[in-house]
C-alpha positions in Angstrom: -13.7 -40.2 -2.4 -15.7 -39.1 0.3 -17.0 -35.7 0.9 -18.4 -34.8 4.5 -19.4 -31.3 5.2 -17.1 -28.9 6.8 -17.9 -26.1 9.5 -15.6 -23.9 11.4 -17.5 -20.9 14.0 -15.3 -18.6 15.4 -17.2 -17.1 19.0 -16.1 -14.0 20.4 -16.8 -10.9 22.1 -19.1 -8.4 20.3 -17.8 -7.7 17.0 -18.2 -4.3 15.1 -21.7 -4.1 14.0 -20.9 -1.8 10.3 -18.3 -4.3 9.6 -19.6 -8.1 10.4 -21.4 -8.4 6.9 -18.2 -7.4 5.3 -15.6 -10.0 7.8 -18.5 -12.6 7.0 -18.2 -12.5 3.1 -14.6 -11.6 3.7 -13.9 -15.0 5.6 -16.3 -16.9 3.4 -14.4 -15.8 0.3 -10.8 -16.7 1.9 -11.6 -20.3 2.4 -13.0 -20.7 -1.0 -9.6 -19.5 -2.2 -7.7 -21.6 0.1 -9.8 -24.6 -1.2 -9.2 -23.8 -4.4 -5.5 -23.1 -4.4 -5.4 -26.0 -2.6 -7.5 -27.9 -5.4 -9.5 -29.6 -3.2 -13.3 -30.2 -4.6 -16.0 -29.0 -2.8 -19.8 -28.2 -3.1 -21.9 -25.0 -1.9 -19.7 -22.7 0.7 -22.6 -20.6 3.2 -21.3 -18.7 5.8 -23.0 -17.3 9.2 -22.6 -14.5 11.3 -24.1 -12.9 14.4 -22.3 -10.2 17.0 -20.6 -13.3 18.7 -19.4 -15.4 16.0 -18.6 -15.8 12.4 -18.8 -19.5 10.8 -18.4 -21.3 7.4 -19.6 -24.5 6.2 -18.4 -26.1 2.9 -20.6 -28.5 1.9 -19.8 -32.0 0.6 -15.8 -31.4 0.8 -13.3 -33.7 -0.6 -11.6 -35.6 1.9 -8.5 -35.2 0.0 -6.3 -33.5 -2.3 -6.2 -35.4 -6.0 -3.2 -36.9 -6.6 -0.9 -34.8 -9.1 1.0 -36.7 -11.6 4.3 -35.7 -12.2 7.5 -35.9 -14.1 11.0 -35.3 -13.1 14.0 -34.8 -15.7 17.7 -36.7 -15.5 20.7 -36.8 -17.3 20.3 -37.2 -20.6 20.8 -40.9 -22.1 24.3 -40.9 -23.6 25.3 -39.6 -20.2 23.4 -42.0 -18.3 25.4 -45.4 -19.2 28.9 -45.8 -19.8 30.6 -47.6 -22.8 29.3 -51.0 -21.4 26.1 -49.9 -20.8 26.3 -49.4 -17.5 24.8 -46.8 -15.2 27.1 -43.6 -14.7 27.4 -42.2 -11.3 25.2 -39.3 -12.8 22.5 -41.6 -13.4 22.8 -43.7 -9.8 22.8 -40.4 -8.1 19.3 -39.1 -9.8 18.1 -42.8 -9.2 19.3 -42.6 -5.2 18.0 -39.1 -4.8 14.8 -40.3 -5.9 14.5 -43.6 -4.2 14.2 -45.7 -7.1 16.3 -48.4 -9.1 17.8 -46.9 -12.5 15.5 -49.5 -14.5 12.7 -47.7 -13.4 12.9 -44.5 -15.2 11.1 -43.7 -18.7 13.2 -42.7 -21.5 11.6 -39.2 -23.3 12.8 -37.7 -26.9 13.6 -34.4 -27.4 14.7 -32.4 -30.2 17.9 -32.4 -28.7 17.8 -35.9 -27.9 16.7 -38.5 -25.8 16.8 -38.3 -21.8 16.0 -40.3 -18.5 12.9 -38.8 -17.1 10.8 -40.2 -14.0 7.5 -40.2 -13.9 4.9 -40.8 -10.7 2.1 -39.7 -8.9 2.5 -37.2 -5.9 -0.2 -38.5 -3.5 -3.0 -36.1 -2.3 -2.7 -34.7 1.6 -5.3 -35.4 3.4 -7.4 -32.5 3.9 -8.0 -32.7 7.6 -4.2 -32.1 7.1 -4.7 -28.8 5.7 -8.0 -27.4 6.9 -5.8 -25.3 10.2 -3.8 -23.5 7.7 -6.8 -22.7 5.7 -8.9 -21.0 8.1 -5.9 -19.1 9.9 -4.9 -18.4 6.3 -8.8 -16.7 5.6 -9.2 -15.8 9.2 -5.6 -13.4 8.7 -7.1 -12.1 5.5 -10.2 -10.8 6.8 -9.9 -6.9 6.3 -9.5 -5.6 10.3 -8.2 -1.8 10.3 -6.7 -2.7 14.0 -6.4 -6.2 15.5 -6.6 -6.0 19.3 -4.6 -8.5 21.7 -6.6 -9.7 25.1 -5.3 -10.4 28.1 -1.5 -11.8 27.8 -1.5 -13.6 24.9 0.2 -12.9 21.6 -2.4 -13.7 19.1 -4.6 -10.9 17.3 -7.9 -10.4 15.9 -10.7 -8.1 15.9 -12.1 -9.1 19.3 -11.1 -11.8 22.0 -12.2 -15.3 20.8 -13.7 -17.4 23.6 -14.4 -20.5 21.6 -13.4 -22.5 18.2 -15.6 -24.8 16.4 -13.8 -27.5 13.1 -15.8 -30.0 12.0 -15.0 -32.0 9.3 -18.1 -34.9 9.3 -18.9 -35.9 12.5 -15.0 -35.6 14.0 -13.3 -32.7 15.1 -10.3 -31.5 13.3 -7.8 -31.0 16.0 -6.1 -27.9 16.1 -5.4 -24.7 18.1 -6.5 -21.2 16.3 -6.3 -18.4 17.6 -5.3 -19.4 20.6 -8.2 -21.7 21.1 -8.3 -25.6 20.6 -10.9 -26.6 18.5 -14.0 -28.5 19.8 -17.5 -29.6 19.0 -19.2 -27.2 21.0 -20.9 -23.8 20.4 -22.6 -21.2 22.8 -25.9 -20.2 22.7 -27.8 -16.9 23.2 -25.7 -14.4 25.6 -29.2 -14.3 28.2 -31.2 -17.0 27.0 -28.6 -19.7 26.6 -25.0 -18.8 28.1 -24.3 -22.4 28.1 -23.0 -25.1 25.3 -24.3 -27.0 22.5 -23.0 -29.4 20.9 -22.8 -30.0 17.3 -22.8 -33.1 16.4 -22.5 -32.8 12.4 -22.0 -29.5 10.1 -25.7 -29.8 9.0 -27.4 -29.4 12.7 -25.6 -26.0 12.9 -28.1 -23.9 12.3 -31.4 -26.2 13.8 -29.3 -26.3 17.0 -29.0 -22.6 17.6 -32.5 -21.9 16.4 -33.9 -24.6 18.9 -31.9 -25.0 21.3 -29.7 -21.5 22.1 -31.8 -19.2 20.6 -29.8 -17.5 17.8 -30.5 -17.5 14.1 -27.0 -17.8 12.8 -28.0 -16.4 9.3 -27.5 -12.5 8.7 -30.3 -12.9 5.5 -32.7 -14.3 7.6 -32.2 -12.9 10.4 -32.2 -9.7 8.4 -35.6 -10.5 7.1 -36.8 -11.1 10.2 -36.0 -7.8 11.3 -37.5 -6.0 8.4 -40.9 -8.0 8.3 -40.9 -7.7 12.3 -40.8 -3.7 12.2 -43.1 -3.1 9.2 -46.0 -5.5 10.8 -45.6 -3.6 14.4 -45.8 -0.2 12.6 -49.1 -1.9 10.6 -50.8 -3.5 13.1 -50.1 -1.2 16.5 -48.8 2.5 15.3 -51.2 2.2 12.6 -48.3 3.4 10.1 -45.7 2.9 7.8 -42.0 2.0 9.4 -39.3 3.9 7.1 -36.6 1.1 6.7 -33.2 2.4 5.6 -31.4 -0.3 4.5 -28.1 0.6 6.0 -29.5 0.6 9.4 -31.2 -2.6 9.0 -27.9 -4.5 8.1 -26.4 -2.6 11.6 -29.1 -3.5 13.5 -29.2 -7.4 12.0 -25.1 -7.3 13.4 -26.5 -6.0 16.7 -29.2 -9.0 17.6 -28.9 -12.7 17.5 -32.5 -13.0 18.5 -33.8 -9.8 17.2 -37.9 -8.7 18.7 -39.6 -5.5 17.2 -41.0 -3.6 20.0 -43.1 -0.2 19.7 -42.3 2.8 22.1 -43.8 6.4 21.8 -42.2 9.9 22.1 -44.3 13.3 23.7 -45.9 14.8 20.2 -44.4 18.2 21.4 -41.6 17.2 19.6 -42.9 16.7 16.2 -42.1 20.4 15.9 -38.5 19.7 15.5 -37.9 19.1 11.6 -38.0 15.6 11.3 -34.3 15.5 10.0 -33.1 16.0 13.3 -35.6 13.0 15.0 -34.9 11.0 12.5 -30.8 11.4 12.7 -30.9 11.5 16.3 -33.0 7.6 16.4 -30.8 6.3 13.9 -27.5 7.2 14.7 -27.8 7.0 18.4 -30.2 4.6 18.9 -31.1 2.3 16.0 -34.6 3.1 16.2 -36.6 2.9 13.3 -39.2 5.5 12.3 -42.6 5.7 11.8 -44.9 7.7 9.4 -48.8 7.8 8.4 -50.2 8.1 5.2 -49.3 11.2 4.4 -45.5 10.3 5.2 -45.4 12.7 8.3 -43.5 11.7 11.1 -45.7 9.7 13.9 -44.0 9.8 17.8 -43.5 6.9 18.1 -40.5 4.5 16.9 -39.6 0.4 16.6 -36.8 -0.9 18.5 -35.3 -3.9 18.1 -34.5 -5.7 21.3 -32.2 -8.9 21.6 -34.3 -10.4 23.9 -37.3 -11.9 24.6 -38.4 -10.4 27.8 -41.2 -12.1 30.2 -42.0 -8.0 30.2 -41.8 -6.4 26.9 -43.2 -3.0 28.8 -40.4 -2.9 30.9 -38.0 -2.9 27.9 -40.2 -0.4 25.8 -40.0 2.4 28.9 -36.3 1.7 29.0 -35.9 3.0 25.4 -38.4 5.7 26.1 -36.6 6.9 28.9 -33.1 7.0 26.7 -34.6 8.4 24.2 -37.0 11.7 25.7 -33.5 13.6 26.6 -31.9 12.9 22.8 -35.3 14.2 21.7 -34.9 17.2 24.3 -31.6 18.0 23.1 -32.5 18.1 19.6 -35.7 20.7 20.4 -33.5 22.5 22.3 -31.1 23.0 19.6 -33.6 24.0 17.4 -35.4 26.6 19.1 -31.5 27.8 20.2 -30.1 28.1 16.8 -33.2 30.1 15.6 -32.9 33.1 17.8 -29.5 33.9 15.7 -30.2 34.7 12.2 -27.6 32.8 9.6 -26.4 36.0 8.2 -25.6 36.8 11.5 -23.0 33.9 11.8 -21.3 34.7 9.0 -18.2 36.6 10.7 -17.7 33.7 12.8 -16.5 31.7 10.0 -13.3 33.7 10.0 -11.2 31.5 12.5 -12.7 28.2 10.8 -9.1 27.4 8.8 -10.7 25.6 5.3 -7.0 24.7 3.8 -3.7 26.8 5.2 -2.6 28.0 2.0 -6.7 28.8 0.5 -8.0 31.0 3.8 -10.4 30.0 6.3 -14.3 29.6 5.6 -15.2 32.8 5.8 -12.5 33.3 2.4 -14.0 30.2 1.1 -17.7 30.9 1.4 -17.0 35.0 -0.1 -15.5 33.1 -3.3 -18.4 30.5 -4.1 -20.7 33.6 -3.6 -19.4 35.4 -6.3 -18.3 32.1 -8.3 -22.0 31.0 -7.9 -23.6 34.5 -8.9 -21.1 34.1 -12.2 -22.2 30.7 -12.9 -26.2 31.7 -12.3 -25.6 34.3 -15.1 -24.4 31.8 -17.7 -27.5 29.6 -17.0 -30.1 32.1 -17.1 -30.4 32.0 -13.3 -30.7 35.2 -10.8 -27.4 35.8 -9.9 -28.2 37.7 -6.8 -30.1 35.0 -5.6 -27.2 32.2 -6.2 -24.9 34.7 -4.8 -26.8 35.3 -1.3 -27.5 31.5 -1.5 -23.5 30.9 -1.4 -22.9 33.9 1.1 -25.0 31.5 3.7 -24.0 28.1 2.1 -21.7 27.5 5.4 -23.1 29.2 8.1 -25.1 26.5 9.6 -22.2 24.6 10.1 -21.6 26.7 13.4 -25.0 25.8 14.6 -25.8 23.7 17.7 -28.2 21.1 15.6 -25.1 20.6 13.1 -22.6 20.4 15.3 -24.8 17.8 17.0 -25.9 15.7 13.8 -23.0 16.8 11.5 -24.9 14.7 8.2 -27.8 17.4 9.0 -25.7 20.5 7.5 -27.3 22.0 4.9 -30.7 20.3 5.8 -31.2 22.5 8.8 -29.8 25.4 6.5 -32.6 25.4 4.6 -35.2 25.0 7.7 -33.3 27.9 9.0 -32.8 30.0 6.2 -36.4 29.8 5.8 -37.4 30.6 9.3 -35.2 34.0 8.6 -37.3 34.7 5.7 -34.8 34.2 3.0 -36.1 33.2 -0.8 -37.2 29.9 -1.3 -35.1 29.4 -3.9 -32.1 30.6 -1.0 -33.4 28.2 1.2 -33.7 24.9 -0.9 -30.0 25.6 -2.0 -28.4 25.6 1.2 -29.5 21.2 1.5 -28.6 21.0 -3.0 -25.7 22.4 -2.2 -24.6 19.0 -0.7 -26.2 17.1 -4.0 -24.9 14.7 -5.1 -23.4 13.0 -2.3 -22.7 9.8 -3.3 -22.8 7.4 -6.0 -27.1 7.6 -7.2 -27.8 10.5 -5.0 -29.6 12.9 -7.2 -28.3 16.2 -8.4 -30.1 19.7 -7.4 -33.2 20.1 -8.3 -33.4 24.1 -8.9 -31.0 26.3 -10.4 -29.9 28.4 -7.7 -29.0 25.3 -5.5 -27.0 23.8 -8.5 -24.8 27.1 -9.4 -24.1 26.7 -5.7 -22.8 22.9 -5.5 -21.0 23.7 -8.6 -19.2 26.6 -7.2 -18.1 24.7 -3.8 -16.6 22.1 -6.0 -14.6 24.0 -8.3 -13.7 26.1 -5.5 -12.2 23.3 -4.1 -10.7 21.5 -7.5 -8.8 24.7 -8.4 -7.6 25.8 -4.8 -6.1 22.7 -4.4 -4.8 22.0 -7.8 -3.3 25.9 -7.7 -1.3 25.1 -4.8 -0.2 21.8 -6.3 -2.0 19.6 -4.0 -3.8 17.3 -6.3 -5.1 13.4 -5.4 -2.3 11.4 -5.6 -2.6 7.4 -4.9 -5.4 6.7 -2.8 -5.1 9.8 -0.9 -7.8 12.3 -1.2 -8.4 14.2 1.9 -10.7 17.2 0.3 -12.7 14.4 -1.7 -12.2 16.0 -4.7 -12.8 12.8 -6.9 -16.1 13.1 -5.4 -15.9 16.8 -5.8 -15.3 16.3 -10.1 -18.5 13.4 -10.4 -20.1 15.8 -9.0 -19.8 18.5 -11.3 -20.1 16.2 -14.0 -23.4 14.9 -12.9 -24.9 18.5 -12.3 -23.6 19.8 -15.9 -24.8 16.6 -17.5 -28.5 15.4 -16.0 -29.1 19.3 -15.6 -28.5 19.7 -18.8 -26.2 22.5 -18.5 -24.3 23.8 -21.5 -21.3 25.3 -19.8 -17.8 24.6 -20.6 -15.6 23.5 -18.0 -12.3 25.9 -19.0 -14.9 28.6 -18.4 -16.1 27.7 -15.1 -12.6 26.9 -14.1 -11.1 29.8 -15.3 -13.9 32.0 -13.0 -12.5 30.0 -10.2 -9.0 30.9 -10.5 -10.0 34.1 -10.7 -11.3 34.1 -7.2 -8.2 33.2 -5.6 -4.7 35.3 -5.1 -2.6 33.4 -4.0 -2.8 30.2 -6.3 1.0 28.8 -6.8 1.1 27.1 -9.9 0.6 29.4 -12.9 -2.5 27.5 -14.7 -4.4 25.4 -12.8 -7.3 25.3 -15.0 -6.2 22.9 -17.4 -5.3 20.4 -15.1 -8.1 20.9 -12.9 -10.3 20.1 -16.6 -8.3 17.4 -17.8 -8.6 15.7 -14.3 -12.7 16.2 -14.8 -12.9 14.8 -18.2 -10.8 11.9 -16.9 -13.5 11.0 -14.4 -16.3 10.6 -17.4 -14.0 6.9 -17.8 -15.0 5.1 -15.2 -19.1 6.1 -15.3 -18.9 5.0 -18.8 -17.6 2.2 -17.8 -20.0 1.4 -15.5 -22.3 1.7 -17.9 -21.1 -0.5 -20.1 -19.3 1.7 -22.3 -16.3 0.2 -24.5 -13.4 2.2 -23.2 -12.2 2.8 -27.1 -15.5 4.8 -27.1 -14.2 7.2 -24.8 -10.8 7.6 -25.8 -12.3 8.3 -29.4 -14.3 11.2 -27.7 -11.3 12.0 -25.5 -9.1 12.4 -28.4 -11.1 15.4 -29.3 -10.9 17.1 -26.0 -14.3 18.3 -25.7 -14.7 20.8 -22.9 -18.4 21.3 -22.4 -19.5 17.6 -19.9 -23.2 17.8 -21.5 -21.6 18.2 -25.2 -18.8 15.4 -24.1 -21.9 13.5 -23.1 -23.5 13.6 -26.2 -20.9 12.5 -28.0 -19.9 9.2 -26.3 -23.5 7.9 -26.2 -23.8 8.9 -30.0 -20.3 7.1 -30.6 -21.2 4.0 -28.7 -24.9 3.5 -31.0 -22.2 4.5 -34.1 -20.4 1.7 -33.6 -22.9 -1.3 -33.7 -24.0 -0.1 -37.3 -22.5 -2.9 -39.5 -20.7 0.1 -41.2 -18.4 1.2 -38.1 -15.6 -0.7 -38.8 -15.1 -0.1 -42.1 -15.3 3.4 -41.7 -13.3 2.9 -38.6 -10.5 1.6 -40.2 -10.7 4.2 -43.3 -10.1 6.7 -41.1 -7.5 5.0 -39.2 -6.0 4.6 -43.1 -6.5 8.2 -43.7 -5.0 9.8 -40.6 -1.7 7.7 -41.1 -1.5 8.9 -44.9 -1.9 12.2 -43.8 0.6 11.7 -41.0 3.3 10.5 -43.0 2.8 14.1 -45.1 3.2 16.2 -42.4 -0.2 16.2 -40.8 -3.3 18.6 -41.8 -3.5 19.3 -45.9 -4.4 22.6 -46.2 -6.3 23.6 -49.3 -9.5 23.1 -51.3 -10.6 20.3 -53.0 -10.5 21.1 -57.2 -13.0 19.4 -59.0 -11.6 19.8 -61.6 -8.4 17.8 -61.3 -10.3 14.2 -60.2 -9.4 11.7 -63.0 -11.5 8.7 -61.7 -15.0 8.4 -60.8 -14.7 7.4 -57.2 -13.1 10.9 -56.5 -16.2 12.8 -57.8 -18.4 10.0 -56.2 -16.9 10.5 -53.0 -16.4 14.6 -53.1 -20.1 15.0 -54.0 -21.0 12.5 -51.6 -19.2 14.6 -48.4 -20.7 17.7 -50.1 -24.4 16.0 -49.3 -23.1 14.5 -45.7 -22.1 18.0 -45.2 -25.2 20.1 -45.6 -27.0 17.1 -43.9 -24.9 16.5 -40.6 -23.3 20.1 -39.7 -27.2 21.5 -38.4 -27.1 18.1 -36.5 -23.7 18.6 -34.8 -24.4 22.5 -34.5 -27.7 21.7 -32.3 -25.5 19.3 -30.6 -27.8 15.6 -32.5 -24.6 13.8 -32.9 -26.3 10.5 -32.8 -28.6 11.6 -35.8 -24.8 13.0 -37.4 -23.1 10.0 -37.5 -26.1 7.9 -38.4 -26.3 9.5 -41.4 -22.1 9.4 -42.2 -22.5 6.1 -42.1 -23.8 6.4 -46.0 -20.3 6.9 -46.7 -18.9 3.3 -46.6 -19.6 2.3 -50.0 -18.3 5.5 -51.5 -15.3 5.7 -49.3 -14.2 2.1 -50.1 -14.8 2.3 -53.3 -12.7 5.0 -53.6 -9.5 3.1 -51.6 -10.1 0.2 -54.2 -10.3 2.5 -57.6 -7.9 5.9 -56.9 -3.9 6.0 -56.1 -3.6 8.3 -53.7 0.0 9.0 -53.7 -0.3 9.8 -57.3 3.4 11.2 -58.9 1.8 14.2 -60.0 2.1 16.4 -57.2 -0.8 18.5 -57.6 -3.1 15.8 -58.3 -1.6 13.9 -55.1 -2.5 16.9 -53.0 -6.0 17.3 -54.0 -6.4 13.5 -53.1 -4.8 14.3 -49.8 -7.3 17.9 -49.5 -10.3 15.5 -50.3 -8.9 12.6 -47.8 -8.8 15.8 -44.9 -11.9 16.7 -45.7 -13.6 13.3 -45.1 -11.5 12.9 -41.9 -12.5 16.6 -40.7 -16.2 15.6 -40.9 -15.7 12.7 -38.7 -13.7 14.5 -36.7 -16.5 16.8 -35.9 -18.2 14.3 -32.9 -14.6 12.1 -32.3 -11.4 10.4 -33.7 -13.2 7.2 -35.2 -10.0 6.0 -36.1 -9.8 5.0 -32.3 -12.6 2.5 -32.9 -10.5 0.1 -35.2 -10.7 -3.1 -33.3 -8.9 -5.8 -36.5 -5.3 -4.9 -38.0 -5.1 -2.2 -40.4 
């Protein structure tokens, strides 16, 4: 069987720079699906992309399906030939049907007898055949929000294609996609190389762009080129550092095809705008890179990446120092604008800013994390009227010109301006922690002030919205408030924080008046503890683990913490399971009697050995592990219960429980509670129990 390679190039107008990384897996990952649903055998799949075309090659293809043996039932024997032993009209009817004489079919045994079955081979389709339907099959699956039509035609995609490359060897696969007929040719560089090339085999793709059109077809290297480009300009001609963020790197691979690092400067004047503001203003608007020295202070000056290779680079470096001196202007402006009105001083203006229709405007909603943030400040040890002035300013920078500017600045110019009032320190930093974190590995707050006042947005937020019966639902989540409950979670827990969720949510409510539903707080605390699953599970955490700690609804994160890392070490001691499953043996006894025994154990009524061995065991355990769980050491707690194998399974093998004598069987059962109580102190082990009973 032969195996040529396989390419298909898509070219079109500019595509969306944020998403080409993604349609390029995306389209990648379709045809490897196709293939395989197809079962067609193939080698390595790489695929290409730059702002005017996406392409796949599939290396050493199959040029054909395998041929699929297969078997087709008929009638059954004794109603396949008459008397004479001739063929009924039953059995010339499955024969003509299937193109074949009657003497050609098998005979098979069943256990309900024997029958006339045909067996063959179904022929593989070429794939030539089927490579069309494959790639409109990936190209439909690529994930487009909104697919665009151009000009009068019917078909869709996320930009007009102008040209369609499938080559399957050294032969075009003819077809039309898209609305274009496939063909052998590509097209260079927009400005370098408008013109074709022609491909003449799957494995020149990438040596005829680079040579010959000048494009480098491959994000990752083109990628790389970008990042060593910036950080040897910023080396060897600023004399600095170039700050790469990875995100804009990617945007501005999907922007070039033949990407050239070029240094411009910027009047030091406006190095006294915080460097936030530069910074936001070159990245977002123009995909300029940054500078620092050694000291990691902003340098004017900045790296753009052009995508061209001009006769005269100057000319392009004044281009982008001309666009970028009045975003630079604007931003200084802002700044020294914003100043001249002191935050406090904003804070009526908040009024007609509507937060939620049924929770008040922003003015309501900065008043309540105030005081929810001064409450919270008192039950760490923090100065409430600092975390309560902190929260009275949390949202005025919002209305400032720089913000409304660079929205993903609020909070950071909060702080620069909050200081430039003379507010505390501590006021200022906790305007920019108030934001912390903001996504998955951001870090949390770094003082206490700035954490009681995150904390207090987000449960401001969880109960409103949860009192007015507005909770996530699906995939919608228009307040974030997923986001809004890891969040609290990860402040509580890495802060090490030892408050207690009903508590915080509870001062919540009590902010509001006019909450619908009668307690929110439970919901809104359940809902929190239910988004501790999925970070344990990204860490690796067995999910029985959690529903073990779950069981035992603790309220406190830090304590709920504790408990599932101590669980999961619990259960790789070689003991675990046993114990697992004599708890699991336990809390059905005691279920079958009506629950919880009530009672004290009496000494003085055991009859065999391994109820003495086992009460003064727990009475040891007990002195040894409650100071552990009382301090919060669960992992040192059930490291030590683990002693209690032997004893406990001794006493399953030697004692009858369900003794006849009833007061006999209820001290069994009091001593049974006992040991399951003690467990039951960190989690419900029984949970853990991964054989049969």
């Amino acid at each position: 069987m032969a195996t040529p390679d396989f390419l298909v190039e898509v070219g079109t107008e500019e595509l969306p720079p944020k998403a080409l990384k993604t349609l390029s897996e995306s389209f990648g990952e379709g045809l490897r699906s196709a293939l395989a649903d197809a079962g067609i055998e193939y080698g390595e799949i790489e695929t290409f992309a730059t702002p005017r075309r996406l392409a796949v090659r599939v290396n050493k293809l199959a040029d054909a399906q395998p041929d699929t043996p297969f078997e087709k039932k008929g009638p059954a024997v004794k109603a396949a030939f008459d008397d004479q032993g001739n063929p009924t009209r039953a059995l010339e009817g499955f024969a003509r049907n299937l193109g074949i004489q009657p003497d050609e079919l098998d005979t098979m045994e069943t256990d309900k007898g024997a029958w006339l079955v045909y067996r063959g081979v179904e022929k593989g389709r070429p794939t030539a055949e089927l490579l069309p339907g494959m790639v409109e099959q990936a190209l439909n699956g690529l994930p487009i929000p909104k697919r665009m039509r151009w000009g009068s035609r019917r078909e869709e995609f996320v930009r007009p294609v102008h040209w369609l490359i499938m080559l399957y060897g050294s032969k075009e696969v003819p077809c039309t996609v898209l609305g274009c007929e496939a063909e052998q040719a590509t097209r260079g560089h927009r400005f370098h190389h408008p013109g074709e090339l022609i491909i003449s085999t799957p494995a020149d793709y990438e040596l005829v762009l680079r040579q010959h059109g000048w494009v480098e077809p491959d994000f990752a290297t083109r990628r790389e080129t970008i990042r060593s480009g910036v950080t040897r300009v910023a080396e060897e001609q600023a004399k600095g550092s170039a700050v790469i963020n990875p995100d804009l790197l990617d945007e501005v691979t999907a922007l070039c095809e033949w990407p050239v690092p070029l240094l411009g400067r910027f009047e030091e004047r406006f190095l006294d705008v915080p460097p936030e503001a530069l910074v936001s203003s070159m990245e977002e608007h123009q995909k300029y890179f940054h500078v620092v020295d050694a000291n990691n202070t902003m340098m004017p000056c900045f790296i753009t990446v052009a995508n061209i290779a001009s006769h005269d680079p100057s000319a392009v470096i004044a281009g982008n120092e001309k666009v970028i001196r009045p975003r630079l202007a604007d931003a200084a402006f802002f700044y020294d604008t914003d100043r001249k009105t002191p935050l406090i001083d904003r804070l009526d203006d908040l009024k007609p800013i509507v937060f939620q229709q049924d929770l008040g405007s922003l003015h309501d909603k900065t008043l309540r994390i105030a005081s929810l943030a001064g409450r919270i400040a008192e039950g760490i040890g923090a100065d409430p009227d600092k975390a309560r002035r902190a929260g009275t300013l949390s949202k005025t920078d919002l209305l400032t010109e720089m913000v409304q500017e660079f929205d993903d600045l609020q909070g950071v110019m909060g702080e620069y301006y909050a200081r430039h009032d003379g507010e505390d320190e501590s006021v200022a930093r906790a305007l920019s922690e108030q934001y912390l974190p903001g996504f998955a590995g951001d870090r949390v707050p770094q003082t206490d002030i700035g954490a009681c006042v995150a904390l207090a947005d987000r449960l401001d937020s969880l109960v409103g919205l949860f009192g007015i019966n507005q909770p996530p639902s699906g995939t919608r989540d228009p307040y974030a408030l997923r986001r809004a409950a890891l969040g609290v979670i990860r402040i509580l827990v890495e802060r090490e924080l030892t408050l207690d969720l009903e508590e915080l949510a509870g001062w919540a409510a009590r902010e509001f008046n006019s909450l619908t539903v009668n307690d929110p707080v439970n919901p809104v605390v359940d809902y929190i503890l239910e988004r501790f699953r999925a970070s344990f599970e990204d860490q690796g955490v067995p999910a029985e683990v959690f529903l073990a700690v779950q069981a035992r609804r603790p309220t406190q994160p830090l304590d709920f913490h504790r408990r599932v890392l101590a669980v999961n070490n619990f259960i790789a001691l070689p003991e675990a399971q046993a114990l697992a499953a004599a708890n699991k043996r336990v809390s059905n006894i005691l279920e079958k009697q009506g629950g919880t025994r009530a009672g004290n154990v009496d000494p003085e009524r055991f009859q065999e050995e391994a109820e003495r061995a086992l009460y003064e065991a727990l009475q040891s355990q007990e002195e040894q592990v409650e100071p552990l769980f009382a301090r919060g050491d669960y992992d040192a707690g059930l490291q030590s219960l683990a002693q209690l194998r032997e004893v406990v399974d001794r006493f399953f093998n030697d004692v009858m429980v369900m003794a006849d004598d009833d007061s006999l069987r209820a001290n069994r059962l009091a001593l049974l509670e006992r040991l399951r109580q003690l467990f039951l102190r960190v989690a419900d082990i029984s949970l853990l129990q991964t054989g049969s009973d």
